[in-house]
C-alpha positions as CSV (number, residue, x, y, z in Angstrom):
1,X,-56.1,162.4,-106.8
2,X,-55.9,165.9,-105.5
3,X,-57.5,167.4,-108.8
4,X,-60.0,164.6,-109.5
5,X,-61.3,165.6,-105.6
6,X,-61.0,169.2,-106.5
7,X,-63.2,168.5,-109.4
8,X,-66.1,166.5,-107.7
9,X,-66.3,169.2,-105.0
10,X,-66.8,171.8,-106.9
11,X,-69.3,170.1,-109.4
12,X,-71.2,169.6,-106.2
13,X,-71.3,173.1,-104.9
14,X,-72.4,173.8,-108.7
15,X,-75.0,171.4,-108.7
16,X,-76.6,172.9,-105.3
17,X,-76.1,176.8,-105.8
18,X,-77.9,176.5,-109.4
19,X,-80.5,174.1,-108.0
20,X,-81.1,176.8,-105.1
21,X,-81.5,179.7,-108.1
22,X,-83.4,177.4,-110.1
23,X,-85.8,176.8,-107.0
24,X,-85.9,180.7,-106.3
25,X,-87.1,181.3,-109.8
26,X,-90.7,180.3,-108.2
27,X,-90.1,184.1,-106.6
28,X,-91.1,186.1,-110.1
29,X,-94.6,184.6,-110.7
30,X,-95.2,185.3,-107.2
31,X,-94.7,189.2,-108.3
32,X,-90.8,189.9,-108.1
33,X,-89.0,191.3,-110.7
34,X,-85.9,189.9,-112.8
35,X,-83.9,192.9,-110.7
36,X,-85.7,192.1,-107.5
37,X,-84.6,188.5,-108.1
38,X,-81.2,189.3,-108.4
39,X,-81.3,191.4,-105.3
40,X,-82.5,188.7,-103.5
41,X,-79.6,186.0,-104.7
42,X,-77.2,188.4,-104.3
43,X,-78.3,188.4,-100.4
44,X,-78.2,184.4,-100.2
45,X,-75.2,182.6,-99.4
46,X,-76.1,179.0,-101.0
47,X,-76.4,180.9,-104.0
48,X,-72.5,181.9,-104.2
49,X,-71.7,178.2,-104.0
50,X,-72.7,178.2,-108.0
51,X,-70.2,180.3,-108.9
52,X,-67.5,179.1,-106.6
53,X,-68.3,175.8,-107.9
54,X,-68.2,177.0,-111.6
55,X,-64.4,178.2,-110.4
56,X,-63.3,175.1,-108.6
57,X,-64.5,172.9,-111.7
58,X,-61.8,175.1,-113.8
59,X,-59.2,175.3,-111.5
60,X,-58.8,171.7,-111.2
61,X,-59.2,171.3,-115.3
62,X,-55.7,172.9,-114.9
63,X,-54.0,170.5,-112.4
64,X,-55.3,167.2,-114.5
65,X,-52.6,164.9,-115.7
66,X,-51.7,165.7,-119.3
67,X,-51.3,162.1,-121.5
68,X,-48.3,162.4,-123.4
69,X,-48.5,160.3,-126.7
């Protein structure tokens, strides 16, 4: 149960941090550049919960019961 929680977590913190940089993509027509874009994400905090959500996913891919045949 642990890594089936694990799992849904950090799908969710996936789902919202690439939602957030989707959202912040409206920055570049309003003159930003693809650097100053990734300035600015690098200074939000709801944007690391992508990656760390990206990590949790495959961490608990590793703790899931194997099926033996």
């Amino acid at each position: 149960m642990g890594p089936i929680f694990m799992f849904l977590i950090g799908f969710g913190f996936a789902v919202s941090g690439g939602v957030t940089m989707i959202t912040y993509l409206n920055l570049l027509p309003a003159g930003f550049g693809w650097m100053d874009y990734l300035i600015f994400l690098k200074s939000r905090p709801e944007c690391y919960l992508f990656p760390l959500g990206i990590f949790m996913i495959t961490l608990a891919t590793f703790f899931l019961p194997q099926e033996s045949s």
